[in-house]
C-alpha positions, -999 to +999 in steps of 0.1 A: -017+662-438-008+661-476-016+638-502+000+601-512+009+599-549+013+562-568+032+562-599+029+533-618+065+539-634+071+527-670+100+530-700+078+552-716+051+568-694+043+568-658+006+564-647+002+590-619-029+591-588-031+607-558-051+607-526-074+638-517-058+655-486-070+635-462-053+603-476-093+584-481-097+589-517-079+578-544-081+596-580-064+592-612-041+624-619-020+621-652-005+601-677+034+616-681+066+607-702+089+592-680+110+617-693+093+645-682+083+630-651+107+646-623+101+684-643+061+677-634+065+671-602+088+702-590+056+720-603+029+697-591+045+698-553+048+737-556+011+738-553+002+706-533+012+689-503+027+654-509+037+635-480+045+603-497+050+588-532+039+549-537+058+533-566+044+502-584+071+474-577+070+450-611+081+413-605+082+384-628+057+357-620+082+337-596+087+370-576+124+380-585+121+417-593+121+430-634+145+452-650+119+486-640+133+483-606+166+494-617+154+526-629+129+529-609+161+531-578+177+552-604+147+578-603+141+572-567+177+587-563+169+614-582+137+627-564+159+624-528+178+646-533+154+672-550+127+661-525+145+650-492+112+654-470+088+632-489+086+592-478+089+569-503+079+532-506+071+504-529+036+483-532+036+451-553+019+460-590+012+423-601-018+422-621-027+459-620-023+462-660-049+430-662-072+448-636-067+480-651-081+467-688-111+443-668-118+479-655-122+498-684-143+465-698-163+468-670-172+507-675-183+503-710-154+521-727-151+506-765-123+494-778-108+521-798-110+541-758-096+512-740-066+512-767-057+543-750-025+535-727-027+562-711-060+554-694-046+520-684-018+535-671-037+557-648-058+535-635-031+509-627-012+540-607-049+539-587-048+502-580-014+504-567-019+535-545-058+513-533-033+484-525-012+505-504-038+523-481-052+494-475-015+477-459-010+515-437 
């Protein structure tokens, strides 16, 4: 059994977790450029087993779908036909950003830490992949 990855994909950077093997736990991985996000995961899926990736699916308030979606089809594209064998699928993201801060309030990080995006991004990618086990 391999692991599930959520990406919490972004313009800039995409929030990455992942499940242990057994699909129970979920952990942060890495915060990536969205540029360099297909090149790190050729060399992150030559040493672990991924049997599905999660992608955050952003909507406006009234439900319609943002912009993201567009690219993240555009990517989804991509990683088919690099990665043919690994499912892919979509989990609703609303409010992950605003849990994701709450969270970081929560653990006591100060300010100048929680002003690190790339923490926030992390655990939003978490959030989304919790949501997702939780509707398998």
């Amino acid at each position: 059994m391999g692991r599930i990855m959520g990406i919490d994909y972004g313009l800039k950077k995409c929030g990455i977790a992942v499940t242990d093997p057994l699909q129970i736990i979920v952990s942060p991985l890495k915060t990536i450029k969205t540029s360099s996000l297909l090149s790190y995961l050729k060399i992150y899926f030559e040493t672990e087993e991924v049997d599905k990736i999660v992608f955050g699916y952003p909507t406006h308030k009234d439900g319609n779908p943002t912009y993201v979606v567009d690219l993240i089809e555009a990517f989804k594209t991509k990683l088919i036909s690099e990665f043919p064998n690994i499912l892919l699928d979509y989990q609703d993201e609303n409010f992950t950003s605003l849990q994701a801060q709450e969270i970081m309030i929560q653990s006591g990080l100060s300010k100048k830490q929680r002003q690190d995006k790339t923490k926030l991004d992390k655990i939003s990618a978490v959030l989304i992949l919790q949501r997702y086990l939780k509707h398998i």
